[in-house]
Each structure stands twice: as C-alpha cells, then as structure tokens.
C-alpha positions in Angstrom: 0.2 28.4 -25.4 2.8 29.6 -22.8 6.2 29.8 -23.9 8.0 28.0 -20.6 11.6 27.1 -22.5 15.0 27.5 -20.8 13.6 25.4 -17.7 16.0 24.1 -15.5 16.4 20.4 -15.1 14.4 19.4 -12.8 14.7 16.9 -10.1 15.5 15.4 -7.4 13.8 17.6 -5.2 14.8 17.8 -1.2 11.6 18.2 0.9 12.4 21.4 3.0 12.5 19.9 6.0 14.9 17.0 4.3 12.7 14.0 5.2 12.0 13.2 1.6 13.5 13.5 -1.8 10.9 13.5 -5.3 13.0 12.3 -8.2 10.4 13.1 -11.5 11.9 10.3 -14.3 10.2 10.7 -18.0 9.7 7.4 -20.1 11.4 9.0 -22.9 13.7 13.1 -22.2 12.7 13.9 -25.5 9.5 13.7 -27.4 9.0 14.9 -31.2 8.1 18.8 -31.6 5.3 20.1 -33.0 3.6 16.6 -32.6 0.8 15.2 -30.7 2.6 13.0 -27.8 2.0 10.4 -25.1 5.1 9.9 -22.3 5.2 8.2 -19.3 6.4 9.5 -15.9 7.8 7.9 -12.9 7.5 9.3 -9.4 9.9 8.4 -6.8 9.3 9.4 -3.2 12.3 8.8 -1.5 12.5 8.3 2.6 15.7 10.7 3.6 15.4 8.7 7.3 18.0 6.3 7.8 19.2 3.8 10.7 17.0 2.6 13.4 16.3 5.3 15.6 13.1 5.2 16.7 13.6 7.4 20.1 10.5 9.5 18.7 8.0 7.1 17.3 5.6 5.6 19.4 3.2 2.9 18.4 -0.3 3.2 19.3 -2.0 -0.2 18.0 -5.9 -1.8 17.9 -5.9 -5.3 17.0 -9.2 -6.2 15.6 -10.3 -9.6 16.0 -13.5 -11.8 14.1 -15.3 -13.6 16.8 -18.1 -15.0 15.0 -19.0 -18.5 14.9 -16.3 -19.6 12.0 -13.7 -18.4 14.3 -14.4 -21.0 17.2 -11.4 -23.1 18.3 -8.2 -23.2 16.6 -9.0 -19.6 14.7 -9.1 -17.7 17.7 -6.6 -19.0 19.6 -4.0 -18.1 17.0 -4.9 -15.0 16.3 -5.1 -14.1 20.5 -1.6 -15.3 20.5 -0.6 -13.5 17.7 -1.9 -10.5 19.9 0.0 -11.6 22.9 2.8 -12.0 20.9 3.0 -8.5 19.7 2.5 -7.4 23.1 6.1 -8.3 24.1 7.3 -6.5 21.1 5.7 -3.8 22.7 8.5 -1.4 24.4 8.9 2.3 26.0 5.8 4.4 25.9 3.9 1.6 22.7 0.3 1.0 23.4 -1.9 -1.6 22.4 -5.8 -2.3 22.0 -7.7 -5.4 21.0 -10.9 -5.6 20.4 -13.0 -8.8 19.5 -16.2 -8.5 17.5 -19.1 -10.2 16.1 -22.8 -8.8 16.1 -21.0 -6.2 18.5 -17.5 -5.2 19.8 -16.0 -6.0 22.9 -12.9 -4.1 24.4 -10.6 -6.6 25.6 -8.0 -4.2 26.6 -7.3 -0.5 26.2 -3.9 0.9 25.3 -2.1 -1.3 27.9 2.0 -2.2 27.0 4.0 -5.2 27.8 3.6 -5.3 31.0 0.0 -5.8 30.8 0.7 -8.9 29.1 -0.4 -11.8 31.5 -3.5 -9.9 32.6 -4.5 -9.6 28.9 -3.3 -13.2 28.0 -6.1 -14.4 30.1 -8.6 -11.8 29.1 -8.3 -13.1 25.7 -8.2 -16.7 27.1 -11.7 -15.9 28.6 -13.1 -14.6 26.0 -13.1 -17.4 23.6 -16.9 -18.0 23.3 -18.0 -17.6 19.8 -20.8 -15.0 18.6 -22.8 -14.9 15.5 -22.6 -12.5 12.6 -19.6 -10.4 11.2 -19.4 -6.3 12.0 -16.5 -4.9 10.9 -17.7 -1.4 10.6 -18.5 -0.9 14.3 -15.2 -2.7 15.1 -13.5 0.0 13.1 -15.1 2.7 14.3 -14.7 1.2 17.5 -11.0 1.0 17.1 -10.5 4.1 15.6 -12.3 6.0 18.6 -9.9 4.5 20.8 -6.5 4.9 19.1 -8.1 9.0 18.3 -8.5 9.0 22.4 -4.9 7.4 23.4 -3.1 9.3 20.7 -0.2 11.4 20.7 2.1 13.9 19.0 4.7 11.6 17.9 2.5 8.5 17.7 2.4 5.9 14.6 -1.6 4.9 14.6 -2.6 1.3 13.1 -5.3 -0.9 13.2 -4.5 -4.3 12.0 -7.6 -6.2 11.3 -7.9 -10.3 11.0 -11.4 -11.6 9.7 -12.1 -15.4 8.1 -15.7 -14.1 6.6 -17.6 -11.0 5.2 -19.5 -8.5 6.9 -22.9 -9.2 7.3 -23.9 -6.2 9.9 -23.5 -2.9 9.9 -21.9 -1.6 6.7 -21.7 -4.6 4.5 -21.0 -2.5 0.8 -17.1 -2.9 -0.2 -17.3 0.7 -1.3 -18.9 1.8 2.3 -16.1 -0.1 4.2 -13.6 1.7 2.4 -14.9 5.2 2.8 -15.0 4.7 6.4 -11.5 3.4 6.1 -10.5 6.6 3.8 -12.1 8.9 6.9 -10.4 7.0 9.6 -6.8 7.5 7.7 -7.5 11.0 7.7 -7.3 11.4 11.3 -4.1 9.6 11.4 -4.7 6.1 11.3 -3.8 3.4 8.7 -4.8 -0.1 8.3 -3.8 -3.4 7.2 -5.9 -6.7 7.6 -5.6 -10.4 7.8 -7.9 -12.8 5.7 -7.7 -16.0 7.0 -9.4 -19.3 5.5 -11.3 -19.2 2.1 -14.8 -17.9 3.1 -13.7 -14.0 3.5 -13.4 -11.3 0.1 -10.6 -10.4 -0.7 -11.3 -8.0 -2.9 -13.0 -6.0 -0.1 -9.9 -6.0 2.6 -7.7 -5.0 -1.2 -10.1 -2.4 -1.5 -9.9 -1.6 2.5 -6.3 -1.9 2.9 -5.5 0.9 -0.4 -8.2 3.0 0.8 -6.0 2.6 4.6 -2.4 2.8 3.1 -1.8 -0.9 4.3 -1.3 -4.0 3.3 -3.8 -7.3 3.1 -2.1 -10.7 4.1 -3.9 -14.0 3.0 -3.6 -16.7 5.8 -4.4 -20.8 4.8 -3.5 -22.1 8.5 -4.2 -19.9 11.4 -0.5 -20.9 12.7 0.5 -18.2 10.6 -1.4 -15.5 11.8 1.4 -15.3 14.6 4.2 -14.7 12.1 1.6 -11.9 10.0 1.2 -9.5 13.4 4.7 -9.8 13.9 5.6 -8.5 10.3 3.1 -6.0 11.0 4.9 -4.7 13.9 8.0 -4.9 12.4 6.7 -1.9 9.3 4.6 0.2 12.1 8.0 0.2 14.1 9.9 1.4 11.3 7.1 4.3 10.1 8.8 7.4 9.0 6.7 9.1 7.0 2.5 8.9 7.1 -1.0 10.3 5.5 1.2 10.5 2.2 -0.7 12.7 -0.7 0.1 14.0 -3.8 -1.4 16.9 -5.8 -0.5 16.5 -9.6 -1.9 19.6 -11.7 -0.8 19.5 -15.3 0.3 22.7 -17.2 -1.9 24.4 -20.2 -1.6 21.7 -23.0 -1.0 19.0 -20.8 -3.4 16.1 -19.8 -2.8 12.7 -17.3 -4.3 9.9 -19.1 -4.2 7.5 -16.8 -2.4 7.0 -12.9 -1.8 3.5 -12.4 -1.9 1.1 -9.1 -3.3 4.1 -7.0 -6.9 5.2 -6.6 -6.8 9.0 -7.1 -9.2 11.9 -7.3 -9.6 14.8 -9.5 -10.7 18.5 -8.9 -10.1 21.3 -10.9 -7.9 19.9 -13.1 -5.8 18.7 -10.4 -5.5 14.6 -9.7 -4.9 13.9 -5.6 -3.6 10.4 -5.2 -3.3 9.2 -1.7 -0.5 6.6 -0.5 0.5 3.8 1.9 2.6 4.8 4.8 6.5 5.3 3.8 9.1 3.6 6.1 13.0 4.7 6.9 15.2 4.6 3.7 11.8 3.5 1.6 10.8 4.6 -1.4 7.6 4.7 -3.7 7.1 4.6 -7.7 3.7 6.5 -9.0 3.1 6.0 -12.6 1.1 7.6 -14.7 0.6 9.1 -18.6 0.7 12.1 -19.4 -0.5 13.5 -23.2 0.8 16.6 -24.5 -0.7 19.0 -27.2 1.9 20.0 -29.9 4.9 22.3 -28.6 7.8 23.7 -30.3 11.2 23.2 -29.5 12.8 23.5 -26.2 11.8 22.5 -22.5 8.0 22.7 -21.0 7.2 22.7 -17.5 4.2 19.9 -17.8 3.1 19.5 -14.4 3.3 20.7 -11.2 3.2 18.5 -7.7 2.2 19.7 -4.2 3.4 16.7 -1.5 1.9 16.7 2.3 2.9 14.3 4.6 3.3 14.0 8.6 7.3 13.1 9.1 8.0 10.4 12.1 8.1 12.5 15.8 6.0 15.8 13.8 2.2 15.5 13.9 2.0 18.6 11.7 1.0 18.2 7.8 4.4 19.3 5.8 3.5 20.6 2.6 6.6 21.2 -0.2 6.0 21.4 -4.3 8.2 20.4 -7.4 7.6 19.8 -11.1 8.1 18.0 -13.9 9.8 18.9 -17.6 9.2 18.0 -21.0 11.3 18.6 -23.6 10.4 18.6 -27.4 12.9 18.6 -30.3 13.0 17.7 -34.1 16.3 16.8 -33.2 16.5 13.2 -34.2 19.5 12.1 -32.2 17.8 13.6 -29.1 14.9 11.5 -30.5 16.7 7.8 -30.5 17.9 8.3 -27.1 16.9 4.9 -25.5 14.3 4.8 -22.9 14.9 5.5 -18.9 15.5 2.0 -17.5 13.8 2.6 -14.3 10.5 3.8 -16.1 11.1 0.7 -18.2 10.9 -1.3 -15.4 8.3 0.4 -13.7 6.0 -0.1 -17.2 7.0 -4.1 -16.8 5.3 -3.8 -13.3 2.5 -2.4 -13.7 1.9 -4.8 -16.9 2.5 -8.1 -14.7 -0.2 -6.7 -11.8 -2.8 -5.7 -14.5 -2.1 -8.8 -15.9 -1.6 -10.9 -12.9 -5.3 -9.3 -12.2 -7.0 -10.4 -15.3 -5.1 -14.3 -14.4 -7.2 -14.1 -11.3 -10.3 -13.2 -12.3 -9.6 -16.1 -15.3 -9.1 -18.7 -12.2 -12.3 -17.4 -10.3 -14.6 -17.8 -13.2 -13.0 -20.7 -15.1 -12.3 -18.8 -18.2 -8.9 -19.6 -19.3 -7.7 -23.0 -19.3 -5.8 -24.8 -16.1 -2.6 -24.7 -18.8 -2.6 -21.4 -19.9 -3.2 -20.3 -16.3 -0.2 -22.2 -14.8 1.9 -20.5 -18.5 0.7 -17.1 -17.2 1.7 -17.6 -13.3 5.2 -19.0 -14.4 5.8 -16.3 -16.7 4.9 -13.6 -14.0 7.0 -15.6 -11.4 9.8 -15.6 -14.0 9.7 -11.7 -14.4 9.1 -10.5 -11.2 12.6 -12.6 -9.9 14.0 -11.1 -13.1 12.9 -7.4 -11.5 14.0 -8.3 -7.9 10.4 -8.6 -6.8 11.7 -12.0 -5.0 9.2 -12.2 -2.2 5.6 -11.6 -4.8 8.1 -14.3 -6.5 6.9 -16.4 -3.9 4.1 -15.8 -3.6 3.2 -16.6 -7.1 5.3 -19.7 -6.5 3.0 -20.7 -3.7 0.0 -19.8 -5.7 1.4 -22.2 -8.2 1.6 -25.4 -6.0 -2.0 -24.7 -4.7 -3.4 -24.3 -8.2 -1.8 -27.5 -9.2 -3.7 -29.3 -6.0 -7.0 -28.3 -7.6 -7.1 -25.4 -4.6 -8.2 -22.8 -7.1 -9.4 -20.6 -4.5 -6.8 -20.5 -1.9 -4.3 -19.8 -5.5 -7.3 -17.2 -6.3 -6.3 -15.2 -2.7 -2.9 -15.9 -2.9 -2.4 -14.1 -6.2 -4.7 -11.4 -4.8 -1.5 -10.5 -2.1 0.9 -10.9 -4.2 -0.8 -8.3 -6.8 -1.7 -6.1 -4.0 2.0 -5.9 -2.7 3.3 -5.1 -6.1 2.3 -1.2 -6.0 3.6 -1.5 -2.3 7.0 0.6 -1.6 10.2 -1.8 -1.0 13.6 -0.5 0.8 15.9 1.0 -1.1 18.1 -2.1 -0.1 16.1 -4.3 -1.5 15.8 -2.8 -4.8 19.4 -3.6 -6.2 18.0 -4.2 -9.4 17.0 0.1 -10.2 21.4 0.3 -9.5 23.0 1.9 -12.8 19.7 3.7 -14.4 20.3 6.0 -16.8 
C-alpha cells in the first residue's frame, strides 16, 4: 500500500477554462483506521455560466413525429402545432427539422427558422394522412443525418422525439434503440422524447432518453404536447455545457461498489459514466460507494476523476482532472462527526427513486395492495416536498389522483417521469434546500 498522507483538502475544483466547478463531498470525513470501510461520495458538477446570454448558442432542432395509424386526428394535430409553435420561438441563426414517420420517414422541412413558419404550417397541415407501423430507428437516424449535415461550431443539437406506440420496424429491441441513441450523442446530439397516450413503453424512451442525456415526458391529452416542446425549447436554449462524461479510477485499495441513477461503464479499473446535458448556473449530483481496504492514519487520495465536456460556443472536448480524499483515524471525536447533509440528502434521493421504482413495478403487476400503494406514493410525495423536489412532488401528486380513478396505467407512466427526472440536474436556484451544508 502507498503511503499518500499529508494530502491537501481537496475540492472544489475550477475547470481550467472556468466553465465548471467539481465539489467531491464524502458521506462521512473520517472513517475508522486500520478497518475495513464503506463511504459514500457525492459529486457536484457545477455550471460556472450565469445570466442569459445566449449570443453564442445556436439551436439546431429535429422534431420527430409518429404518424402511424394511432396518431390520426387529434394526435397529430397537436403535436404539428406544438412544432409550429416552437418555430416562433425560433430566433437569430436557430434551425429546425421535422420529420414525420411511420413504416418510413418523411422530411417535412429541413433546417428552416421562423420565418419559414407558414410555409411549414401548411406542410404539416398536408401531411396529416395516417401510415401504418411505428420506425423509430430510421426516424432517428434520419434526424440525426440531418442535424450532423446543418451543424455548426457553436450549435446546441437535439432531437425531441413524440411517439403514442412501440416500434414495430426497424430496430424494435429497447437495448438496440438505445445504443443507436448512445452513438448519435456522440456526435453531438442529445435526445428527449414525448410518450403520449397509454399504448407506448415507457421503459424504452427511459432507457432512450438516459442513453441521449434527456428527458422523457408522459402526455394523457395531446393538448399538452404544445406546452412539452415548449419546455423543451426552453432547456435547449439555455444549454451550457454538453456530451458530459466522467472517468472515476479508484486508487490502490480502493473499490466503487456501486454508482447510482447513471448507467456507467468500466475498463481497466476505471468506471466512465455519461451524463444529461448541463444548463447555465446547473448543477448535477453523482453518487456512488466506494469500499476501502484497511489504511492507517492520516489522509488517502481514493480516487481520481478525468471530466470532458464541450462548453456552450466551443465545439472542442475540454478535458480537466481532480480527486477525491479519504481520511482514516482512530480518533474517536473525528469519528462522531455527524454526517455531510448534502450527501444525506442525496442518500434520501436515490432511496425514494429506487423505491419509487419498485412502487411501479408493484402497480404494473398487481403485487402490493391499492392501500399500501397509495401509503408508498404519499410518503414519496411527502419527502420529496420535504427535499424541495416540488415539481416530481407533483407529479406523484397527479399519479395519485389517477391511481385513485382506477387509471393504474396512466399512474404507472406518470410515476415513470417523475422517477426519471429525479437523477435530472435542477438550478442552483431551485435547490434552496442544499443552503447551510456542512
């Protein structure tokens, strides 16, 4: 074993470039010596970007939208004004695509702005007939080929998929979707996606959505589909920082257990965990365990991180490392210190989505009573208001009055969001509730 005392303290870290700050928070400072331990440790990933100036972002968007037979009528009508709607949201240099898709893709329009608006009203207006079966691979390869053509230096890429079924052409495996999804973020471009009705899985746009570093939105009326694409706008507008990845490689003696909420990847002893898309003055928790082999006294360097990201008006990957401490001690004042209260909180989190998760899958398959159910959601609701978590809050709360209909499936997706949006970064400015941490 390395002897690594008389560490400095670590933390926060400034990026080089000062987009971002990495604050590394430990569960408990000081663990016993000589000891087998377990700790947790909190990642924060700050955005350094703050204001609203957006002289250097551009927004390059594809709107991808079902046509298949489901979608016939009121469906599609919404969701083409929800696209015309974000078209006069569109200003400067922005760009938009929509493409409509069934057994194939059609290009309605190709990185036109606002003032293409009429022309493309109609163009949508015209295109109403219905099709058959459900391709959402060629409509994202489709999209992504033409955002890759129209883009830019300083461009923000996103595809915002909307879909009321599954796929039933092309690739139809959840795990195929999201590994074209994981190559199409790689060159730039994230995704978020719309399920709208209760015939779609949600699971798979979850699974499609992580994989894209965006979020999935459950719809029950179409009406609302307007009011999603506009919230949409509203993150892609305020982008700062994108393709978010970190590379975690624990020190001799040290071993991550587990990294929860994010899918990550390990090689060589190191774990890569990739992220959703950071906006201005955002920031990101990443939790995970971390077991240690016994030490003696002093401070340990336990892991070391490697962050790339591409910063808002830089299409170059910006690369910049840190690391995180561990101290040991048989100290036993050092010992009853209390616990951080952020990584407290961050523990209570990640205990209400698991179980929040497990409450869903209990709904689905009828395995815990309607009562204990409707216990469970109340006491999540009750927590996350507690945390400032007010909008999952509502979700939960909305969840809650469909259950209680007998609408178990449209509670089912509901929950699914909310879960989902959980391990989602929140502005700083909404997170009054991390203020005083020790």
């Amino acid at each position: 074993m390395t002897d690594q005392n008389n560490i400095p303290k670590a933390g926060p870290f400034v990026s080089h470039d000062g987009e971002i700050e990495i604050e590394i928070l430990p569960l408990r400072n000081t663990v016993l010596a000589k000891s087998t331990v377990e700790n947790y440790f909190l990642m924060v990933v700050r955005s350094l970007a703050h204001g609203a100036d957006l002289s250097k972002l551009t927004v390059n968007l594809g709107i991808l939208i079902d046509r298949s037979h489901s979608m016939l009528g009121t469906p599609f009508l919404q969701a083409a004004e929800g696209a015309i709607a974000l078209m006069r949201n569109l200003s400067g240099t922005d760009r938009m695509s929509v493409f409509l898709f069934d057994d194939e893709v059609e290009k309605v329009v190709e990185g036109v702005g606002a003032d293409k608006m009429p022309e493309t009203a109609r163009d949508l207006r015209d295109a109403i007939i219905a099709g058959g079966s459900t391709n959402i691979s060629a409509a994202l390869e489709k999209g992504a080929a033409t955002l890759g053509k129209l883009r830019r230096g300083r461009d923000v890429s996103k595809l915002i998929l909307l879909t009321d079924g599954n796929p039933n052409k092309g690739l139809t495996e959840d795990d195929e979707l999201a590994a074209l999804v994981e190559d199409i973020r790689k060159s730039g471009i994230s995704l978020s996606a719309i399920g709208l009705g209760l015939d779609y899985n949600e699971e798979l746009l979850v699974k499609m959505t992580d994989a894209g570093g965006g979020f999935y939105y459950h719809s029950s009326r179409p009406r609302d589909v307007k009011k999603l694409f506009q919230r949409e706008m509203g993150i892609v507008k305020n982008v700062h920082i994108r393709g978010l990845e970190l590379t975690i490689k624990p020190t001799a003696d040290f071993r991550i257990q587990e990294i929860y909420h994010y899918d990550s990847r390990g090689f060589s002893g190191e774990h890569i965990v990739t992220l959703p898309d950071l906006e201005r003055a955002q920031e990101l928790e990443i939790l995970f365990s971390l077991n240690a082999q016994p030490h003696g006294e002093g401070l340990f360097k336990a892991f070391d991180i490697t962050t790339s990201y591409r910063a808002e008006g830089n299409d170059e990957i910006s690369k910049y490392s840190s690391f995180g401490i561990q101290e040991f001690s048989s100290d036993t004042n050092k010992l009853k210190q209390a616990n951080t209260k952020r990584v407290d909180r961050a523990l209570t989190m990640k205990n209400v989505q698991s179980h929040l998760i497990g409450t869903i899958q209990g709904i689905k398959t009828q395995t815990i009573s309607r009562d204990e159910a409707y216990k469970q959601l109340k006491d999540y609701q009750k927590t996350l208001v507690m945390s400032g978590r007010t909008i999952e809050a509502m979700d939960i709360q909305e969840a809650i009055h469909s259950f209680g209909k007998g609408e178990d499936e449209e509670a089912a997706k509901r929950l699914t969001q909310s879960a989902q949006h959980l391990k989602r970064p929140k502005r700083k400015s909404d997170n009054n509730s991390n203020e005083g941490d020790g």
